[in-house]
C-alpha positions as CSV (number, residue, x, y, z in Angstrom):
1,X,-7.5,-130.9,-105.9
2,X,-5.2,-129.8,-102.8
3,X,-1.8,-130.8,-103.3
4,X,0.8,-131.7,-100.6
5,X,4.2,-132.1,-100.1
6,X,4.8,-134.8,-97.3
7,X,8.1,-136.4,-95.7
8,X,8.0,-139.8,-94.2
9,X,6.6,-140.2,-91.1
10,X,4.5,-137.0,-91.5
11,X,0.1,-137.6,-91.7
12,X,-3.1,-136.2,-93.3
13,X,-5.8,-136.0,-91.2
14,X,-9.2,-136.2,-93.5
15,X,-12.6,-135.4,-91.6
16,X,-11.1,-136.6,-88.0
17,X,-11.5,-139.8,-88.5
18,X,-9.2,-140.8,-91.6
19,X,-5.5,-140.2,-91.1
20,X,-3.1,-141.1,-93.7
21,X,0.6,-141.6,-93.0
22,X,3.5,-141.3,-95.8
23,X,5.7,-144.4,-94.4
24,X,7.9,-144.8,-97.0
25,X,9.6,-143.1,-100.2
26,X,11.9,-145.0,-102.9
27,X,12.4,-143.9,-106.1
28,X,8.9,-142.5,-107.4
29,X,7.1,-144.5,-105.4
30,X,5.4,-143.5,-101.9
31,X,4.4,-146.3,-99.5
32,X,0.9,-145.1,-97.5
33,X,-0.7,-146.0,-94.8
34,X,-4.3,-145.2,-94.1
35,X,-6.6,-145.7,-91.0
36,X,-9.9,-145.2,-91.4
37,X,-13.5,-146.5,-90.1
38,X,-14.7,-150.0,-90.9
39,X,-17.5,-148.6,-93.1
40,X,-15.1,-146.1,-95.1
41,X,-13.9,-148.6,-98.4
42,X,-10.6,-148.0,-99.4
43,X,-9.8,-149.2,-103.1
44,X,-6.9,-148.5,-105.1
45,X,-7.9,-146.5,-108.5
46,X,-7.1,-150.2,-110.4
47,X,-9.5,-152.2,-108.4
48,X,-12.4,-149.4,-107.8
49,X,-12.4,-149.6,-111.5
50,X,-12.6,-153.6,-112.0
51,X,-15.6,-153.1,-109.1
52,X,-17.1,-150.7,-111.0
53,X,-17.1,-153.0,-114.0
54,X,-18.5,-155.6,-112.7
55,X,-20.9,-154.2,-111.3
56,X,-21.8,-153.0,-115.0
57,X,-21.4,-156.5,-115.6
58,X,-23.8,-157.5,-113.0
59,X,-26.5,-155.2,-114.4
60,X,-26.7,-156.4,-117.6
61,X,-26.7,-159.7,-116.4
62,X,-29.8,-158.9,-114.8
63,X,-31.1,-157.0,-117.9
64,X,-30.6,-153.3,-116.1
65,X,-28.6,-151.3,-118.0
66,X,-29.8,-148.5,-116.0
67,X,-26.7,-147.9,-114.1
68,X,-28.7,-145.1,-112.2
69,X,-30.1,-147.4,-109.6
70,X,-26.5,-146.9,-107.8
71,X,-26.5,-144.2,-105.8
72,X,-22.5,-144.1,-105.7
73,X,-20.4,-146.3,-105.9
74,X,-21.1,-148.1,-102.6
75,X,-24.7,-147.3,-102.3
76,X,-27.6,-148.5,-103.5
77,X,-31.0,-147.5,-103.7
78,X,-33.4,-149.4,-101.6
79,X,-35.8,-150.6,-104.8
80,X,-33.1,-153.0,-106.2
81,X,-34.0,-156.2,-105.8
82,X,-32.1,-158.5,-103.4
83,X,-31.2,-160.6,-106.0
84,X,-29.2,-158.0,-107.4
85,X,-28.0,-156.9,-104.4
86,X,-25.9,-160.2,-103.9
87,X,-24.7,-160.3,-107.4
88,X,-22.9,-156.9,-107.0
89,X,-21.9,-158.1,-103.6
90,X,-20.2,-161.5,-105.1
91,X,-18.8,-159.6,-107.3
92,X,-17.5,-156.6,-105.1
93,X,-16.2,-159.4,-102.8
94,X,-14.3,-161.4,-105.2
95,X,-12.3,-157.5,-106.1
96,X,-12.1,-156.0,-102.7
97,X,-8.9,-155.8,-100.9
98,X,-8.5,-157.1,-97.2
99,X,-8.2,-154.2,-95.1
100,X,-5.7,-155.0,-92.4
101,X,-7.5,-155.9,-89.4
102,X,-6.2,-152.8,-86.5
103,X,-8.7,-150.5,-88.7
C-alpha cells in the first residue's frame, strides 16, 4: 500500500487517466474528488460490499454457488447465461452510486 500525505487542493494522478483531488479536510474526515473514465466503477468500500453480496445472492438464486464464474468484480465470463447476467445487473443497479455527470 503507498501512503500519502495530501493538502487540499493537491491531486493523485492514477494511470493518466484517474486523478483524484483532496477538496476538503474537517476533523478526520477528507472530502475527495475523483475523475475517472466512464467504464472505470467507483464504489465506496460500503457499497462494493452490498454489490458483492448480492451478487452472491443472485447466484444462489440461480442455484450457482460457484462464485468463480465472475471474473472480478465487474466482469463476467462470457458462459453465464443472460439470464443471470440481468439479475446481477438489477441488482448492481439498485446499489450503484450515480457518478456525477462531468466524468
Amino acid at each position: 500500500m503507498l501512503v500519502l500525505t495530501r493538502k487540499r487542493g493537491q491531486k493523485l494522478i492514477i494511470n493518466d487517466n484517474i486523478e483524484i483531488t483532496i477538496l476538503e479536510t474537517r476533523g478526520e474526515s477528507v472530502k475527495i474528488g475523483v475523475k475517472a473514465p466512464k467504464e472505470i466503477s467507483i464504489f465506496r468500500e460500503e457499497i462494493y460490499e452490498e454489490i458483492k453480496k448480492a451478487n452472491e445472492q443472485a447466484l444462489n438464486e440461480m442455484g450457482c454457488a460457484d462464485l468463480n464464474k465472475l471474473t472480478g468484480f465487474g466482469g463476467i465470463k462470457k458462459d453465464v447465461s443472460s439470464d443471470y447476467l440481468s439479475k446481477i445487473q438489477s441488482f448492481t443497479n439498485k446499489l450503484s452510486v450515480d457518478k456525477p455527470k462531468d466524468q
